[in-house]
N, C-alpha and C positions, 0 to 999 in steps of 0.2 A: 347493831350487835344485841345479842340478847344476852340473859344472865341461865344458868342450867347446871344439874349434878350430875357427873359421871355415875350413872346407875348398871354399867355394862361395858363389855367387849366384844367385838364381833371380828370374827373369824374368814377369811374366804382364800382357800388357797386357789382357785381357779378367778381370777379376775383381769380388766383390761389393763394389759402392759404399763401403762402408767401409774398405776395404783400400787404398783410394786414395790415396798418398803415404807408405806403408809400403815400406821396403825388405825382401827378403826372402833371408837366408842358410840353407847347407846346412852344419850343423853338425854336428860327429862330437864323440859325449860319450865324458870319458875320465876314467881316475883320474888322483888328485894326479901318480902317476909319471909320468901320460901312455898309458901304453898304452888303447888305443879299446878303447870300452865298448860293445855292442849296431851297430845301424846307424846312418846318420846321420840325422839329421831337417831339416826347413824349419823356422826360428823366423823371428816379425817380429823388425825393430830400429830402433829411433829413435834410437839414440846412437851411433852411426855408428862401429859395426864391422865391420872388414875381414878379407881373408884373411887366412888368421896368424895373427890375432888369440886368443888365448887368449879366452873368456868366461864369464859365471853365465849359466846360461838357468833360468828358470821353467817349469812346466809344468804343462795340468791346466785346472781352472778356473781359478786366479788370474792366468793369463796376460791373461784377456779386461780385467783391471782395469790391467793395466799401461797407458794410455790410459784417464784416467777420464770424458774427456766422451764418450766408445762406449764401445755395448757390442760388441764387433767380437766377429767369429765365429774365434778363433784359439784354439789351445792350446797355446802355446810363444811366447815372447819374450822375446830376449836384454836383460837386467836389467844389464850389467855387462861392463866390460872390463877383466880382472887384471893388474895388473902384475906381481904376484910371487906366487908359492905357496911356503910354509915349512913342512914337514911333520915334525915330531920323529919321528925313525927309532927303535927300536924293536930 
């Protein structure tokens, strides 16, 4: 899992059948401190994360199981919304 901010929403009324009542965010993945990691990606989300939102996303194949009655065509889905990150400094 990784750690990322909801920085977006993405839209798509024409998509494959499966996808169908999937929300879709554009999340930017980051370290504990925060600073953005890479670029941002599109995850699904069922548990209804928003902008701002801090989250865990998954990624890979084990995204498609996130949803176990499909098998959806996705590799990324947000698993989680943080409330807190505590990170012993060093």
């Amino acid at each position: 899992m990784r750690l990322g901010t909801v920085i977006g929403n993405v839209w798509a009324t024409r998509k494959e059948d499966g996808l169908t009542g999937l929300k879709f965010l554009v999340v930017q993945f980051e370290m504990p401190d925060g600073s953005p990691v890479e670029a941002p990606i599109i995850a699904a989300d069922q548990i209804g994360a928003g902008i701002g939102d801090k989250v865990m996303v998954t990624t890979g194949s084990a995204a498609r199981f996130a949803v176990p009655e499909k098998d959806l065509p996705i590799d990324s889905v947000v698993v989680g919304i943080v409330d807190s990150i505590d990170v012993e400094s060093r």
